[in-house]
N, C-alpha and C positions, 0 to 999 in steps of 0.2 A: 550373210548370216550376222554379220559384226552389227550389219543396219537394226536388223531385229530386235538386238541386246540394247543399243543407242535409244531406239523406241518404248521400250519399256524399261528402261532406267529413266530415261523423261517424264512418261506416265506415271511414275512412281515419286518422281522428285514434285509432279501437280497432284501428288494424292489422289489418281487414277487408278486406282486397283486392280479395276476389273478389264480398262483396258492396256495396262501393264501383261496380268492374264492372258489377254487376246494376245498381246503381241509375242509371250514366250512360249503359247503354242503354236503361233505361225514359226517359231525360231525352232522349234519341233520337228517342226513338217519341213523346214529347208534342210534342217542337221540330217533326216531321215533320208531326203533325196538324195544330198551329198553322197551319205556314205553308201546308199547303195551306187551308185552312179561310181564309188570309187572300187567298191567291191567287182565291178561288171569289168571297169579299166588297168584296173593293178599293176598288167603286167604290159602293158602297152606304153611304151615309150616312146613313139610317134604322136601323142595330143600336143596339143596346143598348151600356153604357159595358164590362158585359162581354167581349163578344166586340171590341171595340177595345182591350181588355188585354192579350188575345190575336196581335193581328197581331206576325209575324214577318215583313218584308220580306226578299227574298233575298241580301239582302249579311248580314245580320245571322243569317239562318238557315246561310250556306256558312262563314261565322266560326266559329258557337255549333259546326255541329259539323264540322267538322275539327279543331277543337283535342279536342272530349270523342273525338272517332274516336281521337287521337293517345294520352290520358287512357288510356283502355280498349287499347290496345296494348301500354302500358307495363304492364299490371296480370296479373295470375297467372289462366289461366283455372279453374286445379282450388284450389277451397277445401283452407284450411292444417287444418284439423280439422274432423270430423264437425256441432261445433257450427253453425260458418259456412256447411257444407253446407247444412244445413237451413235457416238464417236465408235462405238466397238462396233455397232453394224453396217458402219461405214469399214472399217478396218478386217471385217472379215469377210468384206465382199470383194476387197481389192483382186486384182491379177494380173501377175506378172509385172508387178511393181520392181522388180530387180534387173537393172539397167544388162549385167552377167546372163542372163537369161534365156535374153530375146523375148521376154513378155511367154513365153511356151507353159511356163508353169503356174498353176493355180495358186498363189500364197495365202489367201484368206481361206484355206481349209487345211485341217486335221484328220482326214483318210475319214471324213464323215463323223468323226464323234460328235456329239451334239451338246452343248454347253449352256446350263440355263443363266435366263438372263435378267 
């Protein structure tokens, strides 16, 4: 998730707005998996040190994203030039870009919302 943040603070330091945007809804959609993923494991104290990296408790997950919801409200939904166009539909076609993974999870998607462009 931390990759996510690092991505779109870049995007944002190149005056990439929109795909700053893309990256803090893909950081959405990995916060959302975490916590459920931590939700389903709570009580299990047999994982691996991996998936304890992972736990997002629910005060820290209604924090992480109401502030990125607020982040992505402030931001321009339609890319400033053709170039950034494409960088974000590169960016939300990616998958399983997260080394933690195993490539299993879709990260260039937001449970299908659809974002104009």
């Amino acid at each position: 998730m931390d990759k996510r943040l690092d991505q779109a603070k870049a995007a944002l330091a190149q005056n990439k707005k929109t795909l700053a945007r893309t990256r803090l809804t893909q950081f959405i959609h990995d916060l959302t998996a975490a916590h459920k993923d931590s939700e389903h494991e709570h009580g299990d104290k047999d994982k691996d040190d991996r998936r304890r990296e992972k736990f997002v408790n629910d005060e820290a997950f209604q924090l992480l994203k109401i502030n990125a919801d607020f982040i992505i409200a402030k931001l321009p939904a339609k890319a400033k030039d053709k170039d950034e166009e494409d960088e974000c539909r590169r960016a939300e076609g990616e998958k399983g870009d997260d080394p933690d993974d195993g490539g299993k999870k879709d990260k260039g998607r937001d449970g299908g919302k659809e974002h104009d462009r």
